[in-house]
C-alpha positions as CSV (number, residue, x, y, z in Angstrom):
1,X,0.0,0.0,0.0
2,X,2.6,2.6,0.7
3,X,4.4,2.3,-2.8
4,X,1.0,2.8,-4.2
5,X,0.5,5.6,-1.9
6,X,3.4,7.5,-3.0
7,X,2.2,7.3,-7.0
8,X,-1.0,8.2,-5.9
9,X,1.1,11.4,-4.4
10,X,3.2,12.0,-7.2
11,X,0.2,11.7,-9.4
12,X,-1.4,14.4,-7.1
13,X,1.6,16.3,-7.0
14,X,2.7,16.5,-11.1
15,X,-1.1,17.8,-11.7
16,X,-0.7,20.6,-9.3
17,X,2.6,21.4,-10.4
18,X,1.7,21.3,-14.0
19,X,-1.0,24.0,-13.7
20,X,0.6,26.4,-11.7
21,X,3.7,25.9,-14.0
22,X,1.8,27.3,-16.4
23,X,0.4,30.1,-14.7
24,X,4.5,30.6,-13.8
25,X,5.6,30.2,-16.9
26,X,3.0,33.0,-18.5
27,X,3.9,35.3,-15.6
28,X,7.7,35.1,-16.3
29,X,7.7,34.8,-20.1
30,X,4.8,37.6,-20.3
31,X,5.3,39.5,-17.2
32,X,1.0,38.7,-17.0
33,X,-0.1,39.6,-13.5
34,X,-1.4,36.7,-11.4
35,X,-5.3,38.7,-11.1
36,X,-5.9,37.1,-15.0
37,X,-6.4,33.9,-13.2
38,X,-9.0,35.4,-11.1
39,X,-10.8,36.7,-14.0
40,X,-10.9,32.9,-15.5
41,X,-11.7,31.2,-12.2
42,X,-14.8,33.9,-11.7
43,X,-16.2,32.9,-15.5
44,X,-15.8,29.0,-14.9
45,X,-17.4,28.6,-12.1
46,X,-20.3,31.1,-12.9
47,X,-20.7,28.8,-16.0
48,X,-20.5,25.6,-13.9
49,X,-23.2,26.1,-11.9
50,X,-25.5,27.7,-15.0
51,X,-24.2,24.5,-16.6
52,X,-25.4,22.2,-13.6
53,X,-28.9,24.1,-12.9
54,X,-29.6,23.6,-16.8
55,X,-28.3,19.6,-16.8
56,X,-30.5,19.1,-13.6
57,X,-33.6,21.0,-15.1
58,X,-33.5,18.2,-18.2
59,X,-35.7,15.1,-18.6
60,X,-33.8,12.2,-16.9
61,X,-35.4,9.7,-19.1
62,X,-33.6,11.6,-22.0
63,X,-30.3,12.1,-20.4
64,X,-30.3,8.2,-20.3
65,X,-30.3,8.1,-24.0
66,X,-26.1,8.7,-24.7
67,X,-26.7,10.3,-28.0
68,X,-29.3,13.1,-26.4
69,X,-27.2,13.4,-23.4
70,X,-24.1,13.8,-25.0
71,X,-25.7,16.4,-27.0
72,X,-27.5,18.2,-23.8
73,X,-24.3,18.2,-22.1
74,X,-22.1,19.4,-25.1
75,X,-24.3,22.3,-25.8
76,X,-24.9,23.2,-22.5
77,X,-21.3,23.6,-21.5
78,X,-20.0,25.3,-25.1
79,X,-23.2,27.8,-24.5
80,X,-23.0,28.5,-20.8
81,X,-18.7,28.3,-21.0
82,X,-18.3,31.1,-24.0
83,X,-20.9,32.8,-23.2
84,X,-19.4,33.4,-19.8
85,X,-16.3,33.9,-20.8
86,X,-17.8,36.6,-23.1
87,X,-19.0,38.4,-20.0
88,X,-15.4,38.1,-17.8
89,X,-14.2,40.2,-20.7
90,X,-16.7,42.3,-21.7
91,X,-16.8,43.3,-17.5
92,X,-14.3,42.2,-15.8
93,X,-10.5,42.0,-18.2
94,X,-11.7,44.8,-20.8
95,X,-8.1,45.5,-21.0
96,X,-7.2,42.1,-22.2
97,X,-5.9,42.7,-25.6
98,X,-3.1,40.3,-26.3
99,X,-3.0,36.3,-26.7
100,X,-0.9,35.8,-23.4
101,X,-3.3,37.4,-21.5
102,X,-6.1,35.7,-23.0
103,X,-4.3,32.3,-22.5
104,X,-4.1,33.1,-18.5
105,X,-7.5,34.1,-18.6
106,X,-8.4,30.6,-20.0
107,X,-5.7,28.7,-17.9
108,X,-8.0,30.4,-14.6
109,X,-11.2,29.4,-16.3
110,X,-10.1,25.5,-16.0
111,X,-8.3,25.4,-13.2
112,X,-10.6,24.3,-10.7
113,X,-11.0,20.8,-12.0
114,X,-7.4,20.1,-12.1
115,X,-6.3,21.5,-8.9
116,X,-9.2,19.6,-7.0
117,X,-8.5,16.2,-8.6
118,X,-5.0,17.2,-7.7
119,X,-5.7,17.3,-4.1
120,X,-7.6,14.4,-4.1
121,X,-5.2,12.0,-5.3
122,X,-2.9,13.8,-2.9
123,X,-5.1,12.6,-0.4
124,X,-5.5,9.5,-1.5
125,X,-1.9,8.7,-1.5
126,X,-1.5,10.3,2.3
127,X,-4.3,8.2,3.4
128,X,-2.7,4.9,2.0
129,X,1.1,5.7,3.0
130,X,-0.8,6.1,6.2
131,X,-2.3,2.5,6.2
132,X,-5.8,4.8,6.8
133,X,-8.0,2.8,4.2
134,X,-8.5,-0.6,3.3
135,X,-6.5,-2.3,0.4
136,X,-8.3,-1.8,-3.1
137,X,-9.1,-4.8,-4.8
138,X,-7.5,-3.8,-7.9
139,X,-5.2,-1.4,-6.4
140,X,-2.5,-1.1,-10.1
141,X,-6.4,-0.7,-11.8
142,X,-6.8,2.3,-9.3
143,X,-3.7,4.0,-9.9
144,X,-3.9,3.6,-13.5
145,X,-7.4,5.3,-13.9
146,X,-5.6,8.1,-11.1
147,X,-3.1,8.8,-14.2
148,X,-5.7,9.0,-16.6
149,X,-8.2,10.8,-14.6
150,X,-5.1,13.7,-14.0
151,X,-4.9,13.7,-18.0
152,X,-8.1,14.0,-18.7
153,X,-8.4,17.3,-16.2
154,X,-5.6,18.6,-17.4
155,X,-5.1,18.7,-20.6
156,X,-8.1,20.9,-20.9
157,X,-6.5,23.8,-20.0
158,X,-5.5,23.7,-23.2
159,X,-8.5,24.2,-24.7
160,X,-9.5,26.7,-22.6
161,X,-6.5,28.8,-23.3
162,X,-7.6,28.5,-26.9
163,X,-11.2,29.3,-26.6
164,X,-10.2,32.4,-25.0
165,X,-7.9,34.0,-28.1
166,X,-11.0,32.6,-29.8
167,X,-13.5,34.5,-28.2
168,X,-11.3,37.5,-28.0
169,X,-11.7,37.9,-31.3
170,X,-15.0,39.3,-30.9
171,X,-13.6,42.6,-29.4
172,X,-10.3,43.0,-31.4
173,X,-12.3,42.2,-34.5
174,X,-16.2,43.7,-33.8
175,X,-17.2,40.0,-35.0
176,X,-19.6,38.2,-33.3
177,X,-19.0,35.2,-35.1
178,X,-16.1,34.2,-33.3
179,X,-18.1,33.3,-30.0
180,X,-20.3,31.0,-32.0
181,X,-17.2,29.5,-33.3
182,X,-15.6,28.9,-29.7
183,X,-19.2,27.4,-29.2
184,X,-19.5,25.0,-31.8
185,X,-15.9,24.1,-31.0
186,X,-16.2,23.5,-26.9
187,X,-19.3,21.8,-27.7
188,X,-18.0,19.4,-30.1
189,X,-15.5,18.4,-28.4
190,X,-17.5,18.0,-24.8
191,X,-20.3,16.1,-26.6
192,X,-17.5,13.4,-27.9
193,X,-16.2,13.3,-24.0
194,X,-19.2,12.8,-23.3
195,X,-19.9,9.7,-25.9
196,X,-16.5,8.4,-24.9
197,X,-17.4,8.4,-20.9
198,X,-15.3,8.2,-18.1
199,X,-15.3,4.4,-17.9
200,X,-12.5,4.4,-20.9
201,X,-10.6,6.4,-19.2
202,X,-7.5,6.0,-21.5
203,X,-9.4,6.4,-24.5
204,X,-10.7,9.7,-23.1
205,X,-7.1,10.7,-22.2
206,X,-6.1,10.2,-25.7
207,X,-9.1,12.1,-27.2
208,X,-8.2,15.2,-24.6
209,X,-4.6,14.9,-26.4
210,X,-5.9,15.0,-29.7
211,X,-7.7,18.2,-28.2
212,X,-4.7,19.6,-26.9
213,X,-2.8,19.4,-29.8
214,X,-5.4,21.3,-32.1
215,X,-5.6,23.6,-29.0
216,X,-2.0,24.4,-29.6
217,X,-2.1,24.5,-33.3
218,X,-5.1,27.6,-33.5
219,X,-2.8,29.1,-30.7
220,X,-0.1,29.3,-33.1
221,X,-1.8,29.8,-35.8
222,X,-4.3,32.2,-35.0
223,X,-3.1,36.0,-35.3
224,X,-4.1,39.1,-34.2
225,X,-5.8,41.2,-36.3
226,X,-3.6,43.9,-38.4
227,X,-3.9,47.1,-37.1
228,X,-5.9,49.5,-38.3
């Protein structure tokens, strides 16, 4: 138990680490100011909770379809997520002008998930290096879906940082286009998540890679507008 306890921690651990790396990293390299997180955390858990009043308010017999829930939850996040975001810049960051700042922006609005499955395999691991639970049945199977689980919360982030230069468009570029685009796009991508499930956790992991790595690609390829 205690060798399994100590990956559980290091699990834990690299997941916190790699989220406030980034934040780090942004705030060295950009010289961003820490309060951009704030602005991200406010939007994402505003749309959480709009997200979870309108999941609750569905039919459950319908959610139990896969196809109509994947599509209730896929919409309902891209709407309530963008559209939130939306707001955190339109009243809370209306200086955000530049792609750094919009990637901190995102990199607050999906932070909470990560830190607080972060802490939780922490805990995990403290409780079993303590000998404070009782042995798993499948205790290799437990860490395994611990990996995968701290993939698939934070990789993510990634996305999020690239929905926000996406939706930022709409004020550098008087377009309101773009927030339909980061909508389409988030909810896409969370209706697949959804048809996937958590019970392939791997597979999931792999599909929030492929995410990832698009995520990356419209940051790098997506420029600012030319002025003027």
């Amino acid at each position: 138990m205690f060798v399994y306890g100590v990956i559980a921690l290091l699990v834990g651990a690299a997941l916190l680490t790699g989220v406030f790396g980034l934040a780090v990293r942004l705030h060295r390299r950009h010289a961003l100011p820490y309060a951009l997180l704030s602005v991200g955390i406010l939007t994402g858990m505003g749309a959480l909770i709009v997200q979870t009043v309108l999941i609750r308010g569905l039919d459950r017999g319908l959610m139990g379809v896969l196809s109509i829930g994947a599509l209730a939850i896929g919409l309902s996040v891209g709407v309530t997520h963008e559209i939130a975001r939306l707001f955190g810049y339109q009243y809370l960051a209306r200086s955000t002008v530049t792609k750094p700042q919009a990637m901190m922006i995102g990199l607050g609005h999906g932070l909470v998930q990560p830190v607080y499955n972060g802490l939780v395999a922490i805990g995990m691991g403290l409780s079993m290096i303590g000998g404070g639970g009782d042995r798993p049945d499948d205790p290799a199977s437990l860490l395994s879906g611990a990996g995968a689980d701290a993939l698939n919360s934070f990789l993510p982030i990634f996305m999020h940082m690239a929905l926000g230069w996406i939706v930022l468009q709409v004020f550098l570029r008087g377009e309101i286009g773009w927030l339909f685009a980061a909508i389409f796009l988030h909810s896409v991508v969370e209706m697949m998540a959804a048809l996937i499930g958590t019970d392939a956790s791997w597979l999931l992991a792999a599909w929030w890679l492929l995410v990832a790595l698009t995520s990356a690609i419209i940051l790098a390829r997506l420029r600012p507008p030319a002025p003027g």
